[in-house]
PDB file with SEQRES, HELIX, SHEET and CRYST1 records, atoms N, CA, C and O in Angstrom:
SEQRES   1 A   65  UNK UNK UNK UNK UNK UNK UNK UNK UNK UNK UNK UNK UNK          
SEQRES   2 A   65  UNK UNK UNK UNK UNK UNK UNK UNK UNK UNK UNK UNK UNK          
SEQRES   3 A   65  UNK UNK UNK UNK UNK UNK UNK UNK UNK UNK UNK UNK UNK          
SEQRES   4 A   65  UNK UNK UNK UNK UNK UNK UNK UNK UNK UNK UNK UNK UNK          
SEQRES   5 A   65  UNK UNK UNK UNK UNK UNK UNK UNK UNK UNK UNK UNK UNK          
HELIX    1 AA1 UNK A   10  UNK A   12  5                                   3    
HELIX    2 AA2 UNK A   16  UNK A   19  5                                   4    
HELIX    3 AA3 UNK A   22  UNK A   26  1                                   5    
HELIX    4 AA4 UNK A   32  UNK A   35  1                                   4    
HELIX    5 AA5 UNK A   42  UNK A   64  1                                  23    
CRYST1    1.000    1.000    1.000  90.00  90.00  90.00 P 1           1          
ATOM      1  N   UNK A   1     104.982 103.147  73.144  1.00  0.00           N  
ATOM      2  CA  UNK A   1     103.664 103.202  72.554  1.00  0.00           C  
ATOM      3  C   UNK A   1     103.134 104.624  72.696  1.00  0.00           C  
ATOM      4  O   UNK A   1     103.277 105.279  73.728  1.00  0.00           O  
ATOM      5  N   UNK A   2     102.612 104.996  71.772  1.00  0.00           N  
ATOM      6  CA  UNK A   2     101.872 106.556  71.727  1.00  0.00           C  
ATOM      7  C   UNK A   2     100.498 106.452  71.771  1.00  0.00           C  
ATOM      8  O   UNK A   2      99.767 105.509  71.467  1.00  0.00           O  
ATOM      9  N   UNK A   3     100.287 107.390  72.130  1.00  0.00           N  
ATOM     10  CA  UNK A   3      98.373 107.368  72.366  1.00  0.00           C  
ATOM     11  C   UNK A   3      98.427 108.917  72.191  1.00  0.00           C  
ATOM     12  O   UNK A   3      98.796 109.909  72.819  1.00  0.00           O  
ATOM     13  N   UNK A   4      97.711 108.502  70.689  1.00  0.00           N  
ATOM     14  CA  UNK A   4      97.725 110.098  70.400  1.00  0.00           C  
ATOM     15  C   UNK A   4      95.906 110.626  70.101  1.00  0.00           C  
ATOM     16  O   UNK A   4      95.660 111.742  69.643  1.00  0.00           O  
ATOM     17  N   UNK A   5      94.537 109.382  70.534  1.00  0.00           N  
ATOM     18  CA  UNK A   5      93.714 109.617  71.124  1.00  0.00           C  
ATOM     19  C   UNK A   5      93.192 110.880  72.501  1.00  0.00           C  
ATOM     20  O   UNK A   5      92.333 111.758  72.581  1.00  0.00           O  
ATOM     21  N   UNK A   6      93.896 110.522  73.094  1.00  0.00           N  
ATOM     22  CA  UNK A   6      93.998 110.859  74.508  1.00  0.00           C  
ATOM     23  C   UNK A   6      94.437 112.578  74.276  1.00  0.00           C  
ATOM     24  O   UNK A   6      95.240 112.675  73.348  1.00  0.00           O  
ATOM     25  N   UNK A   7      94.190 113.521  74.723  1.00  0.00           N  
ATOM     26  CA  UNK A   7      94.847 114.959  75.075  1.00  0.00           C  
ATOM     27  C   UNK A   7      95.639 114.631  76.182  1.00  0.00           C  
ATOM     28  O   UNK A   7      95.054 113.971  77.040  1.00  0.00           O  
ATOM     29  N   UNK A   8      96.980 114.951  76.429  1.00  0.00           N  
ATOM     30  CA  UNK A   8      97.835 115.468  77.438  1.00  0.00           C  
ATOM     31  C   UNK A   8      97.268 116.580  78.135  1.00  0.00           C  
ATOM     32  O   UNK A   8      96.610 117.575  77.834  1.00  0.00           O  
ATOM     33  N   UNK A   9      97.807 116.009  79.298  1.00  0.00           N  
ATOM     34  CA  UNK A   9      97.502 116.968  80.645  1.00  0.00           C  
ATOM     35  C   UNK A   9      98.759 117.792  81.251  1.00  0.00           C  
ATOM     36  O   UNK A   9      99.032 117.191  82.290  1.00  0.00           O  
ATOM     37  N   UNK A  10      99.548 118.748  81.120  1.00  0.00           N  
ATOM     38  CA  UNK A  10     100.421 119.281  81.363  1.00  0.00           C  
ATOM     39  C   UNK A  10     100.637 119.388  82.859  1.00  0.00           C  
ATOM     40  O   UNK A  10     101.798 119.206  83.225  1.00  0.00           O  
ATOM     41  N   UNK A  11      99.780 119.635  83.739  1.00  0.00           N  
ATOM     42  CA  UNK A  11      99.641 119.652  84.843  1.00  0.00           C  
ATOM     43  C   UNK A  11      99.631 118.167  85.754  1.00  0.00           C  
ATOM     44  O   UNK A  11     100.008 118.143  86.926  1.00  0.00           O  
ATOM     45  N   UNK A  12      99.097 116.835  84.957  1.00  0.00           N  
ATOM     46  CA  UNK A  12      99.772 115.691  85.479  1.00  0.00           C  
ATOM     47  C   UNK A  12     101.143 115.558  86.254  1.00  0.00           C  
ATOM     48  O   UNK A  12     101.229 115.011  87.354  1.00  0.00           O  
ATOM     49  N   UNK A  13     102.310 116.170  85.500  1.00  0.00           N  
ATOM     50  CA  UNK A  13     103.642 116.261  85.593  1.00  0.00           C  
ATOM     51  C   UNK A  13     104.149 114.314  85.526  1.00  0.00           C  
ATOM     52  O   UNK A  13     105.205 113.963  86.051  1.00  0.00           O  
ATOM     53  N   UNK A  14     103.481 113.574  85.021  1.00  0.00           N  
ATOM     54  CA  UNK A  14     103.576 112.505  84.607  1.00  0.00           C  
ATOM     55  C   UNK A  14     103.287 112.011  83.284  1.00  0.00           C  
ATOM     56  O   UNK A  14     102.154 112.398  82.999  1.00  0.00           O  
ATOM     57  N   UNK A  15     103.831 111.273  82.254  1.00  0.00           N  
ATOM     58  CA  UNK A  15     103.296 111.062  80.937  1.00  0.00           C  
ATOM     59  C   UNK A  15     102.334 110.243  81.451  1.00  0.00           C  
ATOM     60  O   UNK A  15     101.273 110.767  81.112  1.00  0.00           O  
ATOM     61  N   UNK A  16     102.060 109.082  82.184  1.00  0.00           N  
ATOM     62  CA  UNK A  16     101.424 108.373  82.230  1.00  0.00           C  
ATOM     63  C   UNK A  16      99.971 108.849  82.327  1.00  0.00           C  
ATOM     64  O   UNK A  16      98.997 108.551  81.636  1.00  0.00           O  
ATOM     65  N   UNK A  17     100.134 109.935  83.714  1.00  0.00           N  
ATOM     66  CA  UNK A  17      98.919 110.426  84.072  1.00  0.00           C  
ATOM     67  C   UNK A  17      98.589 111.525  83.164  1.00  0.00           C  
ATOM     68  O   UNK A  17      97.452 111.991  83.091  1.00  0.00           O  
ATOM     69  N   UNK A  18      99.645 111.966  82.427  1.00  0.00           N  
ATOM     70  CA  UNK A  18      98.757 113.196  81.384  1.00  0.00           C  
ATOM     71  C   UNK A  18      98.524 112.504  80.334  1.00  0.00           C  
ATOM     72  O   UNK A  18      98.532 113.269  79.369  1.00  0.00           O  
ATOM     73  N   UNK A  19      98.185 110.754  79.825  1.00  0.00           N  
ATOM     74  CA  UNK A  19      97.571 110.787  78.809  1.00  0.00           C  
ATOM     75  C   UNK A  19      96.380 109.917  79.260  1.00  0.00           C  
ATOM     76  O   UNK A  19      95.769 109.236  78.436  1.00  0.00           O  
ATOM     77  N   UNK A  20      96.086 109.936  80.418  1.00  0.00           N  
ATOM     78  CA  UNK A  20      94.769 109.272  80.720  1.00  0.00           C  
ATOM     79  C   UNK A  20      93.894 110.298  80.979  1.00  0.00           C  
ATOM     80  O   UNK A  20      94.322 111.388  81.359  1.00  0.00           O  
ATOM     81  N   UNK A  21      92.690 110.082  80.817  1.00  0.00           N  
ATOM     82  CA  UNK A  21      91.722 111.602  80.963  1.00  0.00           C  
ATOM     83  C   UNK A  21      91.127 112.077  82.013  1.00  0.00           C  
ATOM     84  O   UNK A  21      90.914 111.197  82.846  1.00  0.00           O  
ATOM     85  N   UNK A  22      90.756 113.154  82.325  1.00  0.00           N  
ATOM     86  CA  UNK A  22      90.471 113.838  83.834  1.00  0.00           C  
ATOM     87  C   UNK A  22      89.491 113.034  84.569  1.00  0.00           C  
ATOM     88  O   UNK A  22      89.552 112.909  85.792  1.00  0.00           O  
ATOM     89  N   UNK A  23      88.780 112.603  83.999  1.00  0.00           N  
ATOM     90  CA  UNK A  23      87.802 111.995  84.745  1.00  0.00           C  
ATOM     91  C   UNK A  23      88.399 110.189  85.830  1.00  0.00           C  
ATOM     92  O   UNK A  23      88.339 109.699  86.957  1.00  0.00           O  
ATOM     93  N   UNK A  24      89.016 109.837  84.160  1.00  0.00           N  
ATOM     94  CA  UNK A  24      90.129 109.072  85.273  1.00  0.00           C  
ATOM     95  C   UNK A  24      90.968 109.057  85.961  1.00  0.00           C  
ATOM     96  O   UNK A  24      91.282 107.996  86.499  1.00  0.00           O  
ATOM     97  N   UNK A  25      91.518 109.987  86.161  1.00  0.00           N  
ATOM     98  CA  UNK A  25      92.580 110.371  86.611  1.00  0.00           C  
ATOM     99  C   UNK A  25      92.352 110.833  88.163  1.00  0.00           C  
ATOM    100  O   UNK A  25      93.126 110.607  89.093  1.00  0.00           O  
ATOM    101  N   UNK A  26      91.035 111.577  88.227  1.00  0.00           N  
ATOM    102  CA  UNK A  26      89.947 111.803  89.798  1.00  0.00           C  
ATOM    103  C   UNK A  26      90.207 110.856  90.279  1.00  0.00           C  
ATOM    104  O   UNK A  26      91.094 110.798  91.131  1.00  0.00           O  
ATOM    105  N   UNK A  27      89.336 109.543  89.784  1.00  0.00           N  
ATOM    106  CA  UNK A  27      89.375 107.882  90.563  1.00  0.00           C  
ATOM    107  C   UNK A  27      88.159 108.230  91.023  1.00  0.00           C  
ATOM    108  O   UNK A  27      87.725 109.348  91.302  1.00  0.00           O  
ATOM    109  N   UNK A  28      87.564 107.001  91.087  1.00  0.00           N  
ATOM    110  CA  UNK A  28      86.078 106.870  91.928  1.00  0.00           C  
ATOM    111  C   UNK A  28      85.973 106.796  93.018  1.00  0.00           C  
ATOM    112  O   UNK A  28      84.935 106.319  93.477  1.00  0.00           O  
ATOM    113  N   UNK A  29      87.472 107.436  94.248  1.00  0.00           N  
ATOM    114  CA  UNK A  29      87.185 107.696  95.186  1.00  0.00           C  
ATOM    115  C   UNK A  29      85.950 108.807  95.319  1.00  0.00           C  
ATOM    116  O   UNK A  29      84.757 108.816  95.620  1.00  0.00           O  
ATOM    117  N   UNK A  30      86.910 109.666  94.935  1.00  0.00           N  
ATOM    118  CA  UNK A  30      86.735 110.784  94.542  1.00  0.00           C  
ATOM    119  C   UNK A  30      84.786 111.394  94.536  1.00  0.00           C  
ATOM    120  O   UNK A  30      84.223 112.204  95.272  1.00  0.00           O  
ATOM    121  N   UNK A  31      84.333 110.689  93.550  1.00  0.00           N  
ATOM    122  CA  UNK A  31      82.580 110.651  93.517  1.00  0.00           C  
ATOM    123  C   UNK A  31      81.805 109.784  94.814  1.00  0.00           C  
ATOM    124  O   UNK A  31      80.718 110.047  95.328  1.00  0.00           O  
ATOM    125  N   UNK A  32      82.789 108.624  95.162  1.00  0.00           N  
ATOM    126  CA  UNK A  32      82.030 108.030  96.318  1.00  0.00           C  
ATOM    127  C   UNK A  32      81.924 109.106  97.611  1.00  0.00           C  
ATOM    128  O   UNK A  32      80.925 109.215  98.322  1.00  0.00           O  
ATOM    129  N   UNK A  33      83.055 109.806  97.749  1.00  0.00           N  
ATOM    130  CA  UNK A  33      83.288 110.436  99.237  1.00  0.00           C  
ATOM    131  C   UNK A  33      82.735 111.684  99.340  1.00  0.00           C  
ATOM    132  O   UNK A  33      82.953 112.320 100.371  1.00  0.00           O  
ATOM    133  N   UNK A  34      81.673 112.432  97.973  1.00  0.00           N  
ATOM    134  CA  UNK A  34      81.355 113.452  97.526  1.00  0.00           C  
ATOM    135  C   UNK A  34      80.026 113.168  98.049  1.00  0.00           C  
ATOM    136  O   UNK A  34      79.384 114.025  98.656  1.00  0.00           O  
ATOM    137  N   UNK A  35      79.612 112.035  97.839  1.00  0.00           N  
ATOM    138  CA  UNK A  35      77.626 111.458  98.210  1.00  0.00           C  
ATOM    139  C   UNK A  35      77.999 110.673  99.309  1.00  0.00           C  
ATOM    140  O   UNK A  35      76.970 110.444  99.946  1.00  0.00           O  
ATOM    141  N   UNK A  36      78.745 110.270  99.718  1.00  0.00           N  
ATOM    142  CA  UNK A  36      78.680 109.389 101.271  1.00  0.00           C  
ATOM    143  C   UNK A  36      78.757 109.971 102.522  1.00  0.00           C  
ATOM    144  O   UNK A  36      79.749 110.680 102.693  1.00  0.00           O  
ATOM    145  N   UNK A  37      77.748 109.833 103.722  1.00  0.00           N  
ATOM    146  CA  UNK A  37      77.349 110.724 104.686  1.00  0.00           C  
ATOM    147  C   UNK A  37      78.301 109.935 105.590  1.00  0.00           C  
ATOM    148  O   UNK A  37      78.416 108.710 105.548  1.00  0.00           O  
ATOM    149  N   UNK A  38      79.097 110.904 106.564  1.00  0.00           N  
ATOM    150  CA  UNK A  38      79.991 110.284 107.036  1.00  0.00           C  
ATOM    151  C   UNK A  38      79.276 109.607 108.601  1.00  0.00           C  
ATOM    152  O   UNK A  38      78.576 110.318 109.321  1.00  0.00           O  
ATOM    153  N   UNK A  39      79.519 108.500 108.858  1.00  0.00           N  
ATOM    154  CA  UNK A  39      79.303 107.868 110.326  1.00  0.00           C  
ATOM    155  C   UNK A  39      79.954 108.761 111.540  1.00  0.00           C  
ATOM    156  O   UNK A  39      81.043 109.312 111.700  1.00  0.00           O  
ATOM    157  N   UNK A  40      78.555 108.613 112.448  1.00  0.00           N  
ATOM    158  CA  UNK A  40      78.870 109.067 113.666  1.00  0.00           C  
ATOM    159  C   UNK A  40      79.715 108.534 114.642  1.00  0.00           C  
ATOM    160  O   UNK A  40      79.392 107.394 114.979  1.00  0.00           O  
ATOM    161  N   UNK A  41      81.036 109.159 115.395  1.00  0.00           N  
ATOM    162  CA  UNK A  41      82.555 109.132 115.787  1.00  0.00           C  
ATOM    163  C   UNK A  41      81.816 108.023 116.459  1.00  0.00           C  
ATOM    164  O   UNK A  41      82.245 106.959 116.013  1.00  0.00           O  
ATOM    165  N   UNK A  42      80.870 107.832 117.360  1.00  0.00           N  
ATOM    166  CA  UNK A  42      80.459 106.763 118.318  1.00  0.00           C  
ATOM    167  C   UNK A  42      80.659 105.432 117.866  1.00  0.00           C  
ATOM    168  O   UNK A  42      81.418 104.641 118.427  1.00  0.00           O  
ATOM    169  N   UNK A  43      79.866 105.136 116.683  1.00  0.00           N  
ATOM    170  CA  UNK A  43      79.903 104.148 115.762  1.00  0.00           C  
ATOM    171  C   UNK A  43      81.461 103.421 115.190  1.00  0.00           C  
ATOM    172  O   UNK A  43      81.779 102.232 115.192  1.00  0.00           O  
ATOM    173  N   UNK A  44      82.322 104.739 114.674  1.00  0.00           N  
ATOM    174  CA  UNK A  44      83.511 104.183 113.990  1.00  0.00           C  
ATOM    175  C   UNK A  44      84.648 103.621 115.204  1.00  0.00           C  
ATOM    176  O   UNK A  44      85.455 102.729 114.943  1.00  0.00           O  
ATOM    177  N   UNK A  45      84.555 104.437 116.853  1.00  0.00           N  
ATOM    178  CA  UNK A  45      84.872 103.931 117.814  1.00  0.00           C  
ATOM    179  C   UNK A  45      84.276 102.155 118.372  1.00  0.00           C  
ATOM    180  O   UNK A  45      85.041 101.330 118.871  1.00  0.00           O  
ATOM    181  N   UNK A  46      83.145 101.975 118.183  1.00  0.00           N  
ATOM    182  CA  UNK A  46      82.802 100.579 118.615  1.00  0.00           C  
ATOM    183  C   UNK A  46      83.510  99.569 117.547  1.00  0.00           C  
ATOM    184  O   UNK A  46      84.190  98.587 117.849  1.00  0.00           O  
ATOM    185  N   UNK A  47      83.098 100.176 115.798  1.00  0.00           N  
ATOM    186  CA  UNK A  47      84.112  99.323 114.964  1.00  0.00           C  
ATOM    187  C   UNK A  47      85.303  99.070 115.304  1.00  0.00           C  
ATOM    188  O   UNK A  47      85.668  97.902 115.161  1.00  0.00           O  
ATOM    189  N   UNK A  48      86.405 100.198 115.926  1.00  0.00           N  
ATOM    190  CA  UNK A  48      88.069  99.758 116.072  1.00  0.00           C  
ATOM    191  C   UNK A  48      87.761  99.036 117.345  1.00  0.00           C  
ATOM    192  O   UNK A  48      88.238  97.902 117.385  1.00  0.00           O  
ATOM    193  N   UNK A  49      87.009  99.454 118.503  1.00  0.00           N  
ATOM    194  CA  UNK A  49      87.250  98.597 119.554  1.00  0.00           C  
ATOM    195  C   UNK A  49      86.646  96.894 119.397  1.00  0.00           C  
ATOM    196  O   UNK A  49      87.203  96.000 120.034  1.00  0.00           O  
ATOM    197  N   UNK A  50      85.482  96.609 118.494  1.00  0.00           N  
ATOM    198  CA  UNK A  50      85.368  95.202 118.418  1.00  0.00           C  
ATOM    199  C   UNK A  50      86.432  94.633 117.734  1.00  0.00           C  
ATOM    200  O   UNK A  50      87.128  93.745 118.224  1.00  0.00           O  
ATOM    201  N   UNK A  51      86.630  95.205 116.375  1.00  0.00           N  
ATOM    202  CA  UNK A  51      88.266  94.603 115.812  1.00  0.00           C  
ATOM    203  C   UNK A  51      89.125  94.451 116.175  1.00  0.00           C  
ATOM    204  O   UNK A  51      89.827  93.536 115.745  1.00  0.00           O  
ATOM    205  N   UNK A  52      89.659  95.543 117.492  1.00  0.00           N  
ATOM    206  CA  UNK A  52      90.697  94.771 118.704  1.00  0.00           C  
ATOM    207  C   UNK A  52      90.679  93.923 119.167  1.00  0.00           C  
ATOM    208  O   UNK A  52      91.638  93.153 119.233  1.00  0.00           O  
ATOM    209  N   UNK A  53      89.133  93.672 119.863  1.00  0.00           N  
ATOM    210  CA  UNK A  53      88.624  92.917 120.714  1.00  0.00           C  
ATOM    211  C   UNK A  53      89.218  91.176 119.993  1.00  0.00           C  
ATOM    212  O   UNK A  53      90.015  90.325 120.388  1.00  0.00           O  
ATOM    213  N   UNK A  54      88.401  91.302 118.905  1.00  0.00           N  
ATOM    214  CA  UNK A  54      88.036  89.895 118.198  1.00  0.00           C  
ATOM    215  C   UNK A  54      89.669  89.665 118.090  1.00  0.00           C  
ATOM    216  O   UNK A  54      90.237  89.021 118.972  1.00  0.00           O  
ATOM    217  N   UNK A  55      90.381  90.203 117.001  1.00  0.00           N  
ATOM    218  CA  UNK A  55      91.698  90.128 117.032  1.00  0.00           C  
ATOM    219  C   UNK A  55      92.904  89.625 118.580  1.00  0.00           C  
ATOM    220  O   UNK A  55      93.704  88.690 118.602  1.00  0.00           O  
ATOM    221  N   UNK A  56      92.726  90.237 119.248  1.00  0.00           N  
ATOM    222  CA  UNK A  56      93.517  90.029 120.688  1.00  0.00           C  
ATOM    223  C   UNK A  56      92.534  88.515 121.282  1.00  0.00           C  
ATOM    224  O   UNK A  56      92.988  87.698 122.083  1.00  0.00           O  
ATOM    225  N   UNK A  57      91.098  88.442 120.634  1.00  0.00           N  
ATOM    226  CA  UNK A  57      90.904  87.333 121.300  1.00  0.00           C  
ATOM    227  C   UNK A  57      91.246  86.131 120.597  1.00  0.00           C  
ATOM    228  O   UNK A  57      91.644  85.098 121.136  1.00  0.00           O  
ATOM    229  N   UNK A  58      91.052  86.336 119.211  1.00  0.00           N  
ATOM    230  CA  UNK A  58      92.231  85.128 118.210  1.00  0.00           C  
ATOM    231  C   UNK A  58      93.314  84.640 118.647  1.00  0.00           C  
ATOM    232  O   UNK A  58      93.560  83.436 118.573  1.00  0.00           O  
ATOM    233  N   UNK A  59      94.244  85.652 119.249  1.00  0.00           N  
ATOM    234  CA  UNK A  59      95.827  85.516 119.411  1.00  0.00           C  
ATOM    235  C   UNK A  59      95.411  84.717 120.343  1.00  0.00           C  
ATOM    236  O   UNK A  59      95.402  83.493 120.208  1.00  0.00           O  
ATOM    237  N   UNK A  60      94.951  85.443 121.579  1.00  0.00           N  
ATOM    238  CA  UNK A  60      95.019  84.247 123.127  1.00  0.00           C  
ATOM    239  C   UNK A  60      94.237  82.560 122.685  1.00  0.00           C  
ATOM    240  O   UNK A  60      94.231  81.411 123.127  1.00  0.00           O  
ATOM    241  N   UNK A  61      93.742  83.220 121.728  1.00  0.00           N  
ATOM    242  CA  UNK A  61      92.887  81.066 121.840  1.00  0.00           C  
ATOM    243  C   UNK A  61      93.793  80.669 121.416  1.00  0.00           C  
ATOM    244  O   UNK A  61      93.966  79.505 121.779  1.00  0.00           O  
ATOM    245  N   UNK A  62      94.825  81.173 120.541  1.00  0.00           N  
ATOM    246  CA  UNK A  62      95.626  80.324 119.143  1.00  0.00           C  
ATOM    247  C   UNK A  62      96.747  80.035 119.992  1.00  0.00           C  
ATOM    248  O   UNK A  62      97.375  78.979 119.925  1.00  0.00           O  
ATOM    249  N   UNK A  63      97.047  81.149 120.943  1.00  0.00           N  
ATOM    250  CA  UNK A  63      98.058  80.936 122.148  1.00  0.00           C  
ATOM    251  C   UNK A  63      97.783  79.832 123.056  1.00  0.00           C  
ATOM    252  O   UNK A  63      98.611  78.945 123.266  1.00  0.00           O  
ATOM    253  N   UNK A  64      96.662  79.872 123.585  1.00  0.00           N  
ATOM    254  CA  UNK A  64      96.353  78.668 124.523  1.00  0.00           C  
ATOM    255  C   UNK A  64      95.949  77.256 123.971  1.00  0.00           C  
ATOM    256  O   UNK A  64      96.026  76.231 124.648  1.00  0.00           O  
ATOM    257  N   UNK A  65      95.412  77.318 122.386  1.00  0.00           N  
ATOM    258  CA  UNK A  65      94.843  75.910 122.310  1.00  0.00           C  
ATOM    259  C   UNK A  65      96.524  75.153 122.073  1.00  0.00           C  
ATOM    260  O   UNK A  65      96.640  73.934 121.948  1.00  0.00           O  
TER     261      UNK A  65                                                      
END                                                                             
């Protein structure tokens, strides 16, 4: 199939990705991580340690019941 809409991107080094357009091709990571203020290390530390927590405490109930 041809898509002769679309401009090629030479620099893609993919057909796929050189006929989709720059803006898609960014991804909306891309704009989210540009305006999102990043969390303080304190904070993203209590997140991994409760998700251990909860997790390791799943296993032992599922182990003991």
């Amino acid at each position: 199939m041809r898509r002769s809409l679309v401009l090629t991107d030479e620099q893609a080094r993919h057909p796929f990705l050189a006929s989709l357009a720059p803006h898609v091709r960014r991804g909306g990571e891309a704009l989210v991580a540009a305006h999102a203020v990043p969390k303080p290390r304190w904070q993203q530390d209590l997140k991994e340690f409760l998700m251990a927590y909860c997790a390791c405490f799943i296993a032992v109930s599922l182990y003991i019941a």
